[in-house]
PDB file with SEQRES, HELIX, SHEET and CRYST1 records, atoms N, CA, C and O in Angstrom:
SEQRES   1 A   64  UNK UNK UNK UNK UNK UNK UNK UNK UNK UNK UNK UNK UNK          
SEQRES   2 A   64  UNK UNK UNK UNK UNK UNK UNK UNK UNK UNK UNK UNK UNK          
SEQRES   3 A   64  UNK UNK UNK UNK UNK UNK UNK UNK UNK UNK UNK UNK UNK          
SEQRES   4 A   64  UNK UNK UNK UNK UNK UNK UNK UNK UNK UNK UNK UNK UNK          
SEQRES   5 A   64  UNK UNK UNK UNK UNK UNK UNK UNK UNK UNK UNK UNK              
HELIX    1 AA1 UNK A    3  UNK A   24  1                                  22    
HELIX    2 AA2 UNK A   30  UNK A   37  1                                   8    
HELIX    3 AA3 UNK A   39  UNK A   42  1                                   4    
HELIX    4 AA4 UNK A   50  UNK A   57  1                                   8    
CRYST1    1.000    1.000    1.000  90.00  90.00  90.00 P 1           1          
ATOM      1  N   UNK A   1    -105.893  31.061-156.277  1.00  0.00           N  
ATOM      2  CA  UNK A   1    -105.495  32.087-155.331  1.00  0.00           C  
ATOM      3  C   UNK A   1    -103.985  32.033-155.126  1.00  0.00           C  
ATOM      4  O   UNK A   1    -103.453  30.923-155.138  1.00  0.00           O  
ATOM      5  N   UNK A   2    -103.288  33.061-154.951  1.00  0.00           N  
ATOM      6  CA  UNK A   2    -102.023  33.667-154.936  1.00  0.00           C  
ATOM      7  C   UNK A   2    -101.522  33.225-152.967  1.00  0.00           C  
ATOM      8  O   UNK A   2    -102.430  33.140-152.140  1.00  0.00           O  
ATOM      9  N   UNK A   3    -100.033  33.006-152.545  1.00  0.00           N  
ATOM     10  CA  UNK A   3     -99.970  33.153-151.555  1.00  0.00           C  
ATOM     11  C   UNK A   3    -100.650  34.197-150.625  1.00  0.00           C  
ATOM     12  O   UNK A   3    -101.127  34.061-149.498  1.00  0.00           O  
ATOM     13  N   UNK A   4    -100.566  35.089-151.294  1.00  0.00           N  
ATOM     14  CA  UNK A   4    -100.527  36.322-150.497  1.00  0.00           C  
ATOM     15  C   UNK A   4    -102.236  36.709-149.929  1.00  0.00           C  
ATOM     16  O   UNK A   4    -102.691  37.378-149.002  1.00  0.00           O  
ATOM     17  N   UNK A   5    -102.840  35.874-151.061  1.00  0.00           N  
ATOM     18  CA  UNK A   5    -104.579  35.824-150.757  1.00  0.00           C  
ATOM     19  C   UNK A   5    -104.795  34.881-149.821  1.00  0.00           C  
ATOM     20  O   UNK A   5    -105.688  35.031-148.988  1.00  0.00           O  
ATOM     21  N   UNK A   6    -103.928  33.690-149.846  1.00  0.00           N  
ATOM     22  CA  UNK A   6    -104.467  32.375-149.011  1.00  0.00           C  
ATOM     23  C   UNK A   6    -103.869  33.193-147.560  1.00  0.00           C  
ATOM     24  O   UNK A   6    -104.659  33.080-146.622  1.00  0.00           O  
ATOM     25  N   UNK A   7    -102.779  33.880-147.286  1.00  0.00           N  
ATOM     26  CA  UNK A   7    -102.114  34.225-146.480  1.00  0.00           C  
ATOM     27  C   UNK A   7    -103.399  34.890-145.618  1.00  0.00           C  
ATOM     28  O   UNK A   7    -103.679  34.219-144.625  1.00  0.00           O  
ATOM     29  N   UNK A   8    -104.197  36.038-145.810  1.00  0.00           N  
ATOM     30  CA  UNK A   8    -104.940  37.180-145.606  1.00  0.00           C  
ATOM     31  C   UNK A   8    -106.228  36.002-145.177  1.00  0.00           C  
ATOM     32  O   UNK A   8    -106.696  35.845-144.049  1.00  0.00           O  
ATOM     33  N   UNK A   9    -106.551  35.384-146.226  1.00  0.00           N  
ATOM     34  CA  UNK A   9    -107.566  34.434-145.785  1.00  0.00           C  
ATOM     35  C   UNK A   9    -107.581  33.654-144.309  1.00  0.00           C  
ATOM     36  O   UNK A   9    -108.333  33.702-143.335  1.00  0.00           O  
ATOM     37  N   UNK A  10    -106.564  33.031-144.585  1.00  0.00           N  
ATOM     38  CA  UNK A  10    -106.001  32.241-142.929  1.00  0.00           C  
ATOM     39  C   UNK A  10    -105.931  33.089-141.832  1.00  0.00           C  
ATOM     40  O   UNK A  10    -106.303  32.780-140.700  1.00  0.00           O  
ATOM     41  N   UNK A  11    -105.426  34.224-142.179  1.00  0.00           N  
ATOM     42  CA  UNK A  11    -104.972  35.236-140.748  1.00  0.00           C  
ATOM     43  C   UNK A  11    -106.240  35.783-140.388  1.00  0.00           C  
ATOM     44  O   UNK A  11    -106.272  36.085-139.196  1.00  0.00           O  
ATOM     45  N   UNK A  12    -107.418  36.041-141.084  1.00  0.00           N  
ATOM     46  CA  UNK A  12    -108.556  36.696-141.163  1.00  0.00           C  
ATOM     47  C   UNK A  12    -109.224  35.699-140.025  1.00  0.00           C  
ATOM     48  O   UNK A  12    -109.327  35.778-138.801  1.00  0.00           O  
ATOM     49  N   UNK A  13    -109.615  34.752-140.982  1.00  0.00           N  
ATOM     50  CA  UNK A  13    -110.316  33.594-140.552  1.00  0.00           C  
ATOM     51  C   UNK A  13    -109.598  33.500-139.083  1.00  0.00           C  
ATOM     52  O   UNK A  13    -110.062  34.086-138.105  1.00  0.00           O  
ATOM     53  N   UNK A  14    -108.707  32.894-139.050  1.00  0.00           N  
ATOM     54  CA  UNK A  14    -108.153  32.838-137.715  1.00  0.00           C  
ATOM     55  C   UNK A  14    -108.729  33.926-136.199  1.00  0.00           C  
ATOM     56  O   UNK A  14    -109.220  33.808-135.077  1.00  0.00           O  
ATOM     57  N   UNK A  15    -108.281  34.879-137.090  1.00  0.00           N  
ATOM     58  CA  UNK A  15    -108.522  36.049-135.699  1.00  0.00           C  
ATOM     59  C   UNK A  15    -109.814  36.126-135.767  1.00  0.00           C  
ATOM     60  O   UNK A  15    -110.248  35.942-134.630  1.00  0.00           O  
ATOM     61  N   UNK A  16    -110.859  36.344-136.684  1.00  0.00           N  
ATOM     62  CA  UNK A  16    -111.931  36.198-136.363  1.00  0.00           C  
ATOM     63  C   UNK A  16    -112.655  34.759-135.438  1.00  0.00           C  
ATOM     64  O   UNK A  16    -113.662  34.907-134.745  1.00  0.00           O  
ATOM     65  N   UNK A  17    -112.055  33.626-135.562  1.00  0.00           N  
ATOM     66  CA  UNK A  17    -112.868  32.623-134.750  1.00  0.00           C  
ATOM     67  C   UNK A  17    -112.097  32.978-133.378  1.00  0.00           C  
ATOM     68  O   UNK A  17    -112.744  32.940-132.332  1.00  0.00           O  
ATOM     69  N   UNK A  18    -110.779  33.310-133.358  1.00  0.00           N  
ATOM     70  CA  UNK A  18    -110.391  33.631-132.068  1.00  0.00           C  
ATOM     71  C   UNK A  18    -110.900  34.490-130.973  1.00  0.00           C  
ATOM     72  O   UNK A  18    -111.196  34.147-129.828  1.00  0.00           O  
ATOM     73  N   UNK A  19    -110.969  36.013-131.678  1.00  0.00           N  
ATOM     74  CA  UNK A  19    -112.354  36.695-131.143  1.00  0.00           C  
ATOM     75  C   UNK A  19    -113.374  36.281-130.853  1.00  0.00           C  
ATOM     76  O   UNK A  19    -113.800  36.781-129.811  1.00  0.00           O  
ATOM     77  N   UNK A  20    -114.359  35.159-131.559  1.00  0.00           N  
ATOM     78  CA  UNK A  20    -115.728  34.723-130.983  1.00  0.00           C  
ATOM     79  C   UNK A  20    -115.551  33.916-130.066  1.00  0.00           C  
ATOM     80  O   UNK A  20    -116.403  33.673-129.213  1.00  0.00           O  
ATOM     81  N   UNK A  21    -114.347  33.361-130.125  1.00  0.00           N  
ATOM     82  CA  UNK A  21    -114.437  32.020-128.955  1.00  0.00           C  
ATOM     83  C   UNK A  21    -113.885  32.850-127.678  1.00  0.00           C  
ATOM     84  O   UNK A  21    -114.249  32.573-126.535  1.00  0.00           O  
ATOM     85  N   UNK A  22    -112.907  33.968-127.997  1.00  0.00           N  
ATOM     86  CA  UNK A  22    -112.807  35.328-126.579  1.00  0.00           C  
ATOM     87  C   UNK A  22    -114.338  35.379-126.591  1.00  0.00           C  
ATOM     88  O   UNK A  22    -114.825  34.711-125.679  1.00  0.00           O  
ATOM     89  N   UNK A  23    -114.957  35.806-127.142  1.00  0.00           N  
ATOM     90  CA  UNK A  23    -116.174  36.365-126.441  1.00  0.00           C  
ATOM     91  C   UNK A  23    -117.370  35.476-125.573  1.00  0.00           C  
ATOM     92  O   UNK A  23    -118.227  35.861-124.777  1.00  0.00           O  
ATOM     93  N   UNK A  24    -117.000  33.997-126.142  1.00  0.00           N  
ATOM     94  CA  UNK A  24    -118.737  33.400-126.100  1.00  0.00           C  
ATOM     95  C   UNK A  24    -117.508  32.273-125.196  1.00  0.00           C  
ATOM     96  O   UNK A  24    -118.164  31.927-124.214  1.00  0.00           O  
ATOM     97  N   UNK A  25    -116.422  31.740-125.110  1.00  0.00           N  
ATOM     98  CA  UNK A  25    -115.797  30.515-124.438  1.00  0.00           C  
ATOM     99  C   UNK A  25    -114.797  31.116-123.239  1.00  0.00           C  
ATOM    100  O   UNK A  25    -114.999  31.232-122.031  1.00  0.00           O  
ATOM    101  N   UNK A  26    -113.866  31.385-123.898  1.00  0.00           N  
ATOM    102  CA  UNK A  26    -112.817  32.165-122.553  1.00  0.00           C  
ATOM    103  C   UNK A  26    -112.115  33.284-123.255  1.00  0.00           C  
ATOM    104  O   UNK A  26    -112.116  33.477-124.470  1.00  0.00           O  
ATOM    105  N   UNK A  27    -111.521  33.990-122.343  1.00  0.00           N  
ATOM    106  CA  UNK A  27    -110.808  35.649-122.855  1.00  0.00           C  
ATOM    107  C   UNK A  27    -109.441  35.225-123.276  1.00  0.00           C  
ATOM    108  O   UNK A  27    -108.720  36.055-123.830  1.00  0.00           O  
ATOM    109  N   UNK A  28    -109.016  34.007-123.066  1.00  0.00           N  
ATOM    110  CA  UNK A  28    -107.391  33.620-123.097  1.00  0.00           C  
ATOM    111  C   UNK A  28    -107.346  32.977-124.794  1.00  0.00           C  
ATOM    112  O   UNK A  28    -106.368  32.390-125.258  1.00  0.00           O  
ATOM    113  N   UNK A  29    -108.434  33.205-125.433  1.00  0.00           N  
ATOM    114  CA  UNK A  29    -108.255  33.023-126.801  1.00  0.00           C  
ATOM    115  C   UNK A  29    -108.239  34.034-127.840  1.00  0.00           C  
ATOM    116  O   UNK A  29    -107.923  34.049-129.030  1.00  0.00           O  
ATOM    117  N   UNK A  30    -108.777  35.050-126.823  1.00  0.00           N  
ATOM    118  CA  UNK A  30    -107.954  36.527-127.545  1.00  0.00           C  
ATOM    119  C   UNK A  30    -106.242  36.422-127.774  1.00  0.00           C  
ATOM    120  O   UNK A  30    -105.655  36.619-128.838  1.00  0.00           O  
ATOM    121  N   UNK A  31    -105.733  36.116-126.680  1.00  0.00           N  
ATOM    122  CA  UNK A  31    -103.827  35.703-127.040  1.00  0.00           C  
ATOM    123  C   UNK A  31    -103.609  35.311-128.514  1.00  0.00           C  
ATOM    124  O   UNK A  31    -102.693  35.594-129.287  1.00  0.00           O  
ATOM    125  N   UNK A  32    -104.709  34.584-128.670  1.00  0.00           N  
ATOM    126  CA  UNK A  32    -104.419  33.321-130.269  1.00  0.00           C  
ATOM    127  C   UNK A  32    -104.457  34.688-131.118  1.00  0.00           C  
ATOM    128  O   UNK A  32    -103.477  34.826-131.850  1.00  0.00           O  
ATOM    129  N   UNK A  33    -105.319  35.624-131.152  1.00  0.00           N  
ATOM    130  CA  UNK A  33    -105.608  36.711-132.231  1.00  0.00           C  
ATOM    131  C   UNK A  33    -104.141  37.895-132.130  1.00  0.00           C  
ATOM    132  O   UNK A  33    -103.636  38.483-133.086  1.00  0.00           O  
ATOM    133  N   UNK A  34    -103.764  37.967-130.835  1.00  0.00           N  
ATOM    134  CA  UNK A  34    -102.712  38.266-130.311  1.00  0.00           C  
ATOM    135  C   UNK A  34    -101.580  37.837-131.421  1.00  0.00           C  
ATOM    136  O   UNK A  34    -101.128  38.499-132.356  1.00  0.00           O  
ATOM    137  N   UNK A  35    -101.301  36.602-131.025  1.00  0.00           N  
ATOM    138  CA  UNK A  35    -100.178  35.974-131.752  1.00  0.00           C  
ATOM    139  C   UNK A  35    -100.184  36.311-133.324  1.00  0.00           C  
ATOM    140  O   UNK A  35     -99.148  36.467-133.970  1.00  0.00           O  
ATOM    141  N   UNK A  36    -101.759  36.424-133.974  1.00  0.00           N  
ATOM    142  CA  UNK A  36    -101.675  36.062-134.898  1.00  0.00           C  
ATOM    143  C   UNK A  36    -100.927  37.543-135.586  1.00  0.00           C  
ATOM    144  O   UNK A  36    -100.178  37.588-136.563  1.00  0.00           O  
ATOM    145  N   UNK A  37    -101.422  38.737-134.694  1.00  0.00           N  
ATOM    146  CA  UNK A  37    -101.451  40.059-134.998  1.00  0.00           C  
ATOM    147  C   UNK A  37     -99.488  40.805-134.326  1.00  0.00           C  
ATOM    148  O   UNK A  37     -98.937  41.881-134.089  1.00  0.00           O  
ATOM    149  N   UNK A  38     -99.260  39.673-134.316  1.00  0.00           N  
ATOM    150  CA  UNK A  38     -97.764  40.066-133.857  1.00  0.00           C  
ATOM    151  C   UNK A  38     -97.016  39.379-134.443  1.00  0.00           C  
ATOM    152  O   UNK A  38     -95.790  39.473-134.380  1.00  0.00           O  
ATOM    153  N   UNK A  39     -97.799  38.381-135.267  1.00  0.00           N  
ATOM    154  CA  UNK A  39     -96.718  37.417-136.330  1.00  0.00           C  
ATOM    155  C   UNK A  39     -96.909  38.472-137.644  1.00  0.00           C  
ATOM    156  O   UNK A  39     -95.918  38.834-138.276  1.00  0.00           O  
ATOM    157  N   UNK A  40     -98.383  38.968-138.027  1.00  0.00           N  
ATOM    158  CA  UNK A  40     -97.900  39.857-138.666  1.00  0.00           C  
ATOM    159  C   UNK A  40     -97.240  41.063-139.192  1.00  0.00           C  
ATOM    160  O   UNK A  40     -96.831  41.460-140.283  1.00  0.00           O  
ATOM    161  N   UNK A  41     -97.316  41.596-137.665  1.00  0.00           N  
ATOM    162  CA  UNK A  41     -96.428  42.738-137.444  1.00  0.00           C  
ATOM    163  C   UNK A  41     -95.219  42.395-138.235  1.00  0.00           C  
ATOM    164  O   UNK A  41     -95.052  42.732-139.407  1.00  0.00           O  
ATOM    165  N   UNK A  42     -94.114  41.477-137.288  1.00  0.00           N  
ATOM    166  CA  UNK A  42     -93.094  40.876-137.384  1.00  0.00           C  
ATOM    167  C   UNK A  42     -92.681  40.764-139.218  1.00  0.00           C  
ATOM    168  O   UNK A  42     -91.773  41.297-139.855  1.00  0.00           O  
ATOM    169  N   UNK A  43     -93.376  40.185-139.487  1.00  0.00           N  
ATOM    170  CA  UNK A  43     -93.298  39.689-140.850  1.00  0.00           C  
ATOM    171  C   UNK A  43     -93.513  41.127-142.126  1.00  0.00           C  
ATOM    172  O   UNK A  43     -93.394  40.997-143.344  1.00  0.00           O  
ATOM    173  N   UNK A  44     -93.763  42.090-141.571  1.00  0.00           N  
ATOM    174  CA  UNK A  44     -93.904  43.443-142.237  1.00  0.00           C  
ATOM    175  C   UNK A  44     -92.388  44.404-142.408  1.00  0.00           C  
ATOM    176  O   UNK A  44     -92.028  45.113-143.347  1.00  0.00           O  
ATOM    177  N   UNK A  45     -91.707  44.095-141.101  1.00  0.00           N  
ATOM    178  CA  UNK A  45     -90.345  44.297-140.645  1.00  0.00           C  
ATOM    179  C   UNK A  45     -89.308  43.488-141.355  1.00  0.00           C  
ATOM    180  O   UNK A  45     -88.384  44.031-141.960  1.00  0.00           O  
ATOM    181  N   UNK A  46     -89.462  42.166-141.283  1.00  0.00           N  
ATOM    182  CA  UNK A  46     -88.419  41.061-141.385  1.00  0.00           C  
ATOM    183  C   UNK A  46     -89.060  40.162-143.233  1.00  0.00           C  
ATOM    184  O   UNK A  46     -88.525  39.168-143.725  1.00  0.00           O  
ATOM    185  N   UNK A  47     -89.944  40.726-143.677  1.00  0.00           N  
ATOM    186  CA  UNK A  47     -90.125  40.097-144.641  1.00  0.00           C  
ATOM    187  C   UNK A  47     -90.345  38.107-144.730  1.00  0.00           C  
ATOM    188  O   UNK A  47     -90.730  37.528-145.746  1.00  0.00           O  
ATOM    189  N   UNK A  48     -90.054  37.546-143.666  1.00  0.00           N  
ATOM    190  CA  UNK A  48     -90.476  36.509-143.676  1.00  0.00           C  
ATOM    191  C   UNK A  48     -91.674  35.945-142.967  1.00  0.00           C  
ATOM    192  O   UNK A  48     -91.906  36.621-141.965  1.00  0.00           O  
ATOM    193  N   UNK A  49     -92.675  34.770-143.150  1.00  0.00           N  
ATOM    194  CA  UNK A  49     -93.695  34.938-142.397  1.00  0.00           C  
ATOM    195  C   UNK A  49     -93.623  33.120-142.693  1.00  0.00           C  
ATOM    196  O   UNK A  49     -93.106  32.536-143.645  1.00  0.00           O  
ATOM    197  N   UNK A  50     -94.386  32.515-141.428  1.00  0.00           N  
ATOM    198  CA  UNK A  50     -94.043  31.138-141.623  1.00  0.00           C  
ATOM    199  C   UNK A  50     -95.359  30.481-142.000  1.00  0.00           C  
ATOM    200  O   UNK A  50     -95.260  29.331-142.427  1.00  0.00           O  
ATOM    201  N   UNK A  51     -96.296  30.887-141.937  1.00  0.00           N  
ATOM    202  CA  UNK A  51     -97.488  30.618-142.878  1.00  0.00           C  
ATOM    203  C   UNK A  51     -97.203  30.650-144.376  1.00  0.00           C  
ATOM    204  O   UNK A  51     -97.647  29.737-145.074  1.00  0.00           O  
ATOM    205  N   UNK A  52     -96.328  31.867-145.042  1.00  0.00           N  
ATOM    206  CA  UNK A  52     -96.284  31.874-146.372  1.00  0.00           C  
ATOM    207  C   UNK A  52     -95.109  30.496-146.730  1.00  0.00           C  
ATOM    208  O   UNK A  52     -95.119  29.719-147.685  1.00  0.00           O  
ATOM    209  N   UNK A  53     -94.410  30.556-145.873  1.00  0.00           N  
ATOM    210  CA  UNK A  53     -93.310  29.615-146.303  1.00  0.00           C  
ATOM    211  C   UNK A  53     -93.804  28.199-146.248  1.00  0.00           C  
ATOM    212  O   UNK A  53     -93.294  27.417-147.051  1.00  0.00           O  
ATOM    213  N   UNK A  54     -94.708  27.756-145.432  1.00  0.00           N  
ATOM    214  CA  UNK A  54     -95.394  26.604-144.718  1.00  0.00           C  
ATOM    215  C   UNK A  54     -96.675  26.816-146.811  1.00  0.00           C  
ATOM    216  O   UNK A  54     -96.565  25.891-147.617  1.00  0.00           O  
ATOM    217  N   UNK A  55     -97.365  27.724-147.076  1.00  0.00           N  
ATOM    218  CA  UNK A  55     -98.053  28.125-148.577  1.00  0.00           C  
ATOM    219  C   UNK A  55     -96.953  27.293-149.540  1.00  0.00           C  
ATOM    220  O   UNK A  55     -97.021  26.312-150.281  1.00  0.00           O  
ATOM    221  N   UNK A  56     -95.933  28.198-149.129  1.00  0.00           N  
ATOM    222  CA  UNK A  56     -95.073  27.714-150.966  1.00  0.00           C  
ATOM    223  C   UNK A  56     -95.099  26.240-150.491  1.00  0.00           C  
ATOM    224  O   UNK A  56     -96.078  25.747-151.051  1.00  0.00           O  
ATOM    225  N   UNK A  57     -94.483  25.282-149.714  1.00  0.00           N  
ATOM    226  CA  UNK A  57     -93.986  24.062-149.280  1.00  0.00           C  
ATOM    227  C   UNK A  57     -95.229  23.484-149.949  1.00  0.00           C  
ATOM    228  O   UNK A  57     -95.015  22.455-150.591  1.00  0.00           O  
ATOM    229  N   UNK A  58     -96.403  23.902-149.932  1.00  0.00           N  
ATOM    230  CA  UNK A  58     -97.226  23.191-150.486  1.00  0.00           C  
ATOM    231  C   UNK A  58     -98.063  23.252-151.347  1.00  0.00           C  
ATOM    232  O   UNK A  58     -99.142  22.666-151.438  1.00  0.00           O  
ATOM    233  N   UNK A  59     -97.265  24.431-152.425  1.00  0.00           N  
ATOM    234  CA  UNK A  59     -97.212  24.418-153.960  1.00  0.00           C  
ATOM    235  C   UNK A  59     -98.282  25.651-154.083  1.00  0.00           C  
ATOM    236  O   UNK A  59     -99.008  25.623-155.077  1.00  0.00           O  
ATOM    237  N   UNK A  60     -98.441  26.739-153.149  1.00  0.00           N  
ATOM    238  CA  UNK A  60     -99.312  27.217-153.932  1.00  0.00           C  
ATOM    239  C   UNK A  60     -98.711  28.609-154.569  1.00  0.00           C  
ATOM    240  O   UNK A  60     -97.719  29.156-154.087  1.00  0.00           O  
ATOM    241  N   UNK A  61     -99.486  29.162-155.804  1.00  0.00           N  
ATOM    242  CA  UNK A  61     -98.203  29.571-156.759  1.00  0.00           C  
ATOM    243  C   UNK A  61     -98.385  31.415-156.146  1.00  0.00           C  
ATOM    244  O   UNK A  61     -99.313  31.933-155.525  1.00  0.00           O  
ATOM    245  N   UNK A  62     -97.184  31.961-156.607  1.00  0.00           N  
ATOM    246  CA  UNK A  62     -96.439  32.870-156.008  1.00  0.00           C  
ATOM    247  C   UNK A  62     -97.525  33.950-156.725  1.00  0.00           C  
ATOM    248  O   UNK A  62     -98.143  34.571-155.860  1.00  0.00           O  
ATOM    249  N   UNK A  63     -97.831  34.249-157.849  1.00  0.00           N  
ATOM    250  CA  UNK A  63     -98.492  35.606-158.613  1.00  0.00           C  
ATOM    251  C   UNK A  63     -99.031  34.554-159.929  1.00  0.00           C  
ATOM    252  O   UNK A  63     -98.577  33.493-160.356  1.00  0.00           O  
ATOM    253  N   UNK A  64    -100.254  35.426-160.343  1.00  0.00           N  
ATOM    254  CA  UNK A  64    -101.154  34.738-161.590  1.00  0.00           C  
ATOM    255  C   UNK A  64    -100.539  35.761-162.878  1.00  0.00           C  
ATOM    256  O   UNK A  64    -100.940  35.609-164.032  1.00  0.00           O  
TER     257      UNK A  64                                                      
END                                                                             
């Protein structure tokens, strides 16, 4: 898998457990899905994202 797949994977995964644990634990873990959905905003604008950079640091490769 390509950064850009592991990237989508993590952010997915993420907001989805964040949502269930808003729904079934407390509402203040919606924020976490929050964050996650404003880091990507951000990173659509500014081209950098610190998940992908945190990806390369640990070798995973750029395009197949």
């Amino acid at each position: 898998m390509t950064v850009n797949e592991w990237l989508r994977l993590i952010a997915g995964g993420f907001v989805l457990l964040a949502v269930v644990l808003g729904a079934t634990v407390h509402p203040y873990y919606n924020y976490a899905a929050a964050f996650v959905a404003a880091n990507l905003i951000q990173s659509a604008f500014t081209g950098w994202c610190p998940m992908m950079a945190l990806l390369r640091r640990l070798g995973v490769k750029e395009k197949e």
